[in-house]
N, C-alpha and C positions, 0 to 999 in steps of 0.2 A: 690389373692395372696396366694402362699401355702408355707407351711413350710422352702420344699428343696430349692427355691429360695434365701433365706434369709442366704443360707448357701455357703461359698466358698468353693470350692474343695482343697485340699491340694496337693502344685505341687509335680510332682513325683520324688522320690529320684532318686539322681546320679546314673547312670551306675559306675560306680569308685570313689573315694577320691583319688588326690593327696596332697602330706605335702611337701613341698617348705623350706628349714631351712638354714639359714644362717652359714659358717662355721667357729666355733669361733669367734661371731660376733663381741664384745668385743675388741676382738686382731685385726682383718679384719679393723674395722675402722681408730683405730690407722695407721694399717701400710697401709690405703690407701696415707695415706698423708706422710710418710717416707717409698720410694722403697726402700732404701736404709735395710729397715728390713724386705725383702719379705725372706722367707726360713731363719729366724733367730726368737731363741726363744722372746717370748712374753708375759709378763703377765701385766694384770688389777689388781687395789685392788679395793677393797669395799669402803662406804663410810667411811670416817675419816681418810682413810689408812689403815684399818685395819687386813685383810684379804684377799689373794688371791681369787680372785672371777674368772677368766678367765684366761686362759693356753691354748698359740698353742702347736700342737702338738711335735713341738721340745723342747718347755721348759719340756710339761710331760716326755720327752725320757729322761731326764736331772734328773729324779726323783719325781720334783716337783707336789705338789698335792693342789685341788682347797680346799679353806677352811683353810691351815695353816697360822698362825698369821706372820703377814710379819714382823714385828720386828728380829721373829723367824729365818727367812730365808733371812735377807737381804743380811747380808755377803754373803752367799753363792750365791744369786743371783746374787750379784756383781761381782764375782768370776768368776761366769758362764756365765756374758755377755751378760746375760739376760736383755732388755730395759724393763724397770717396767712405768708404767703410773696410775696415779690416774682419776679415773672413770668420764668420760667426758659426764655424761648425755645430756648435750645441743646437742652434737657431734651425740654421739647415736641416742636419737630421733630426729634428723631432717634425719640423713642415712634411719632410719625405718622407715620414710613416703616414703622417696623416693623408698627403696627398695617397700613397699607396691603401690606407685602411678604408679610403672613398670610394676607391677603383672599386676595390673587392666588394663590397659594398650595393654595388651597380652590376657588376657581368661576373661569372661562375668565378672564372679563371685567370688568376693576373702572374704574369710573369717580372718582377721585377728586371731592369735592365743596368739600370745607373740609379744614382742620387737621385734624378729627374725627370725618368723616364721609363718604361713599362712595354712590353709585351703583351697584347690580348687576343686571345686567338679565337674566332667567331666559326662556329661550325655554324651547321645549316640556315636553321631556325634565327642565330643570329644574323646571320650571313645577309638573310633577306630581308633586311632593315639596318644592313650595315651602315646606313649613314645619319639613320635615328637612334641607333646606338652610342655613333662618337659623338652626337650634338650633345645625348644624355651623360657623356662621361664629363663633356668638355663641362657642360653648365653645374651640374655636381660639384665639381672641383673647382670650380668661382664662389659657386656658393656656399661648402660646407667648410672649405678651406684658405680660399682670397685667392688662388693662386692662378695665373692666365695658362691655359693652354691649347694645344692645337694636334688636330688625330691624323694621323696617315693612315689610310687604306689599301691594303693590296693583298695579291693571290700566295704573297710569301714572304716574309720578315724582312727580304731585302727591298721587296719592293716596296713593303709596308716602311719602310724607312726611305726611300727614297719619295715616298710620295709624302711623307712627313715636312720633309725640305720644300718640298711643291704647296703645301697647306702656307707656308709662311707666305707666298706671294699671290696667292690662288682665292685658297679659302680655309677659314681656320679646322674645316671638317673639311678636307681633300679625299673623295677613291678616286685610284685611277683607272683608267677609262679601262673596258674589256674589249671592245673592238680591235683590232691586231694594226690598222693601219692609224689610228688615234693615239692608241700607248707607243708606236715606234715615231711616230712627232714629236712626243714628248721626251722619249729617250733621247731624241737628238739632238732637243737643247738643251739636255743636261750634261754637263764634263764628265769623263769617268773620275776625277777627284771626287766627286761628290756620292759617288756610288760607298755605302756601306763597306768594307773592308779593303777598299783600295787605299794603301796610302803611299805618301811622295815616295819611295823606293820602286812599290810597282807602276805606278804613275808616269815616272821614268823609262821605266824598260816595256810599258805599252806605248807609248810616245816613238819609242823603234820602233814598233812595229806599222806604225798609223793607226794606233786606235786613240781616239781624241774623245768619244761622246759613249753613253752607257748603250746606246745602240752598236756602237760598232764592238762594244764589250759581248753585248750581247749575243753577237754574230760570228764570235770569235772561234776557230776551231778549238773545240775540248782538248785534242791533243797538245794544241798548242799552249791553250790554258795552264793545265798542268803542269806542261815544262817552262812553263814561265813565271809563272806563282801559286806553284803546288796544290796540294788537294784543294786547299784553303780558297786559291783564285779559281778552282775548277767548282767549286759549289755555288759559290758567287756567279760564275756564267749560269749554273743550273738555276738557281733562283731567279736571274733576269729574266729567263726564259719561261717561268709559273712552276719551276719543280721547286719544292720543297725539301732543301738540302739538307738544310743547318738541322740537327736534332735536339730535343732537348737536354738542357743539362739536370737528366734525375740523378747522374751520379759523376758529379764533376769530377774531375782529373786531376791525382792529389799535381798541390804546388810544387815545381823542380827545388823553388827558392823561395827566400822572405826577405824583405828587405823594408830597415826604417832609415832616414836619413832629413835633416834637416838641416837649414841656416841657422847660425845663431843670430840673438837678436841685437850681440856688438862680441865683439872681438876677444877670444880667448886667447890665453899666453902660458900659463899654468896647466898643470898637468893636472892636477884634483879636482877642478872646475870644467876638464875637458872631460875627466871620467865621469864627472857627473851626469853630461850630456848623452856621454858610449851607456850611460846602466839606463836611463831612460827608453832610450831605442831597444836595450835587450828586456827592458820587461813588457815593452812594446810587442815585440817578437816572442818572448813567451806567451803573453797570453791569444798570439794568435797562432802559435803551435797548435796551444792545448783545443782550442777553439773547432782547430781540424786533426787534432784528433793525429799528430804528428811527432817526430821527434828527430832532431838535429845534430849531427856527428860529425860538423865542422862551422867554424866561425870565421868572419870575413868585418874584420876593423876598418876602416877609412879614415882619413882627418884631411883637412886642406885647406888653404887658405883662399883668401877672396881669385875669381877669375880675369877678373880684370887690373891687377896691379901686373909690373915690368915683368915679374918672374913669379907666376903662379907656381904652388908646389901644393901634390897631394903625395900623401903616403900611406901604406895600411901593412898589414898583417893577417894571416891566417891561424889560426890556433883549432886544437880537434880537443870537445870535451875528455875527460875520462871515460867517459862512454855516454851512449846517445840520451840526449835530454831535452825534456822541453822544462827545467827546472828555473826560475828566474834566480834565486843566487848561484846556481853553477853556470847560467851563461856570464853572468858579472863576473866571479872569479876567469872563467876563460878571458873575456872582455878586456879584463885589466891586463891579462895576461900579455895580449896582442897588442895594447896600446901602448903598454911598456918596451916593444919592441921598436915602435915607430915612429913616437913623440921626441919631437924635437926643439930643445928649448931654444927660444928668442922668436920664434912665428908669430906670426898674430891667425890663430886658425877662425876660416870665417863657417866652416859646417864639418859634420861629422856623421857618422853614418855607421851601420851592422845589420851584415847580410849572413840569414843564418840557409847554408846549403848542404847537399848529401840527407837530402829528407829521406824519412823512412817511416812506414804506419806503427803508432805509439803500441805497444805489447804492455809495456809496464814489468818488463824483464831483465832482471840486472844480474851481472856474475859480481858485484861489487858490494850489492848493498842486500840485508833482508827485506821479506816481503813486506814487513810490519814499518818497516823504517820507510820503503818505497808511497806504503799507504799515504804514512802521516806529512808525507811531501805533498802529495795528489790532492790530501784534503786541505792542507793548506794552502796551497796554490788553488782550487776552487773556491775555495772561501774569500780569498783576494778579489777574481774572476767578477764573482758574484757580488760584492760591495759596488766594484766600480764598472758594473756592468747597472746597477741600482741607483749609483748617485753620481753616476761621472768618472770618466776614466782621469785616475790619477789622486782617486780619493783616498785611497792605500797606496804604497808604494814602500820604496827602500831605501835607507837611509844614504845607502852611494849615490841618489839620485834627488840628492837636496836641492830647495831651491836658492838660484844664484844670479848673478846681474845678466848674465849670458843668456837668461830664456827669452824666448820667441818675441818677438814685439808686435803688440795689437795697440797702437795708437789709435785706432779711429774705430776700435769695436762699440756696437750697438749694443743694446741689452737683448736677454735670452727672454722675450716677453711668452713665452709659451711654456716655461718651465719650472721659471724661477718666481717665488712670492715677489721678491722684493724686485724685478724687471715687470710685475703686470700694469700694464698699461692704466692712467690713470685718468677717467673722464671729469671734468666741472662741468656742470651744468649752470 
């Protein structure tokens, strides 16, 4: 036996990256199921209602900007005719398998990237038809799914995403050009904000330097890169350039931390109705422990009230289980622990929060407990897992995390027409 045997070859990267992006998916969803708002403004809020989170393109021509407090702008939405909808996650993610189960469907290899967007990496063969490729992903995905979208082509995930951005004013199938004095025209009019991993921080500290455009990013000495926005911005110069930096993630890099946190949907003042919100978040947190396969040996409470009144106040606590777990009544027990330290009566708390950190990869080994007793945790905690990984998160749960007038506010949700009997859409003829 010799060495080289025992070693795999690494397969060869793609002749190209395409980036697949769904358009305004947020709004797309919605109005797959009311034509009646196709070419009519759109917006999403965030959870609790709180915030513009998505805007078609006719609501932005309207003024409207993603981020402002929608109490702020209702009137005027109203005004303007604008159909508002509270954020239909169930809706969302079952569209985003389907859009993703079409991808694959269509080309070998799909990298998923976000909720509404994908990674496809075209070696040769596809290479040379790369632009009859993203018309066949784009038109696929209209028609197996309703959903609008638009492909970037390029020699490397950055640039397959920057020519993604260019596809919105260009054309809905954009490559970009291979000629070296065409692609550096192009880089020119585009800002470096717009380049893939730049954001307002390094933005900033490239702006000292005079780099204003992805071409002068592009032009940037490597050393400088590096000292200026670490490995991270020096890969980024390498992919501007046609090197393919970024690798893939086959074995992602466990998480430092976890973190759940929300608004409420009005005003806590009580302590039992608060904790009911902190065991939520930690069974939140547990089952994305177990998910990767992880285990937590410190806990991080928060509570605070709204930001905008004279004198905002947040306060939290730390607490360390008895030993590391990804168990959801022992993060509760910890939970309570820590909130008990830091709740303070007469507030009106408007969000609350649990950050579980000190992760460590799950063994399933206790100096506290037997093996048997460890088991019948593992299995009932998968079993939980499992229900509401089947019918919905939140379809099990625990009784510290009752429900109460405090949950989340979805005033203006849609129905779940792709999941549920009783939301399927209903034709007269």
């Amino acid at each position: 036996m010799t060495f080289g045997s025992a070693l795999k070859p690494k397969p060869p990267k793609p002749r190209l990256w395409a980036l697949i992006d769904c358009e305004s998916f947020y709004c797309s969803c919605e109005r797959l199921f009311r034509p009646d708002l196709i070419d009519q403004p759109v917006a999403v809020l965030s959870n609790n209602d709180g915030c513009l989170v998505a805007l078609t393109p006719e609501a932005k021509a309207l003024g409207f900007k993603r981020g402002a407090p929608y109490f702020q702008e209702a009137e005027r939405l109203n005004q303007a005719g604008v159909a508002v909808f509270s954020s239909n996650y169930a809706l969302y993610g079952d569209l985003s398998r389907r859009f993703i189960g079409c991808l694959e469907a269509t080309v070998p290899v799909v990298t998923p990237y976000s909720i509404d967007e994908a990674f496809v990496p075209l070696d040769q063969t596809l290479a040379d038809r790369a632009e009859e490729v993203g018309w066949e992903m784009l038109n696929k995905t209209r028609a197996w799914v309703g959903l609008p979208t638009r492909v970037g082509i390029g020699a490397t995930r950055t640039l397959a995403k920057l020519a993604n951005r260019w596809a919105k004013k260009l054309s809905r199938v954009f490559r970009l050009p291979e000629a070296p004095w065409a692609l550096d025209d192009l880089l020119a009019k585009t800002p470096v904000a717009d380049v893939w991993g730049i954001g307002s921080g390094s933005t900033r500290k490239l702006a000292r330097l005079g780099i204003a455009t992805a071409l002068d990013l592009r032009r940037l000495d490597p050393v400088v890169a590096k000292r200026e926005l670490t490995v991270k911005g020096l890969k980024t110069v390498w992919e501007l350039n046609g090197v393919q930096a970024i690798d893939d993630d086959l074995a992602p890099v466990p998480a430092k931390s976890l973190m759940s946190s929300r608004s409420f949907g009005a005003k806590v003042t009580e302590f039992e109705p608060l904790m009911a919100a902190i065991a939520g978040h930690c069974e939140t947190i547990g089952a994305r422990l177990r998910a990767e396969k992880l285990l937590t040996s410190a806990l991080s409470v928060f509570i605070g009230t709204a930001h905008y009144i004279s004198r905002p106040t947040q306060t939290g606590a730390v607490v360390e289980p008895k030993e590391p777990t990804d168990y959801t009544p022992a993060l509760i027990k910890a939970a309570r622990l820590a909130l008990t330290s830091c709740y303070r009566p007469g507030l009106k708390y408007a969000r609350a929060g649990v950050m579980a950190f000190d992760l460590r990869p799950a063994e399933r080994v206790s100096l506290l407990a037997t093996p048997a007793y460890l088991n019948q945790r593992a299995e009932l905690m998968a079993a939980v897992d499992q229900v509401n990984q089947r019918y919905g998160r939140g379809t099990l749960g625990f009784t510290a995390n009752q429900k109460a007038p405090w949950r989340t506010r979805f005033d203006r949700l849609s129905k779940v027409s792709t999941t549920a009997w009783g939301s399927l859409p209903v034709v007269k003829a």
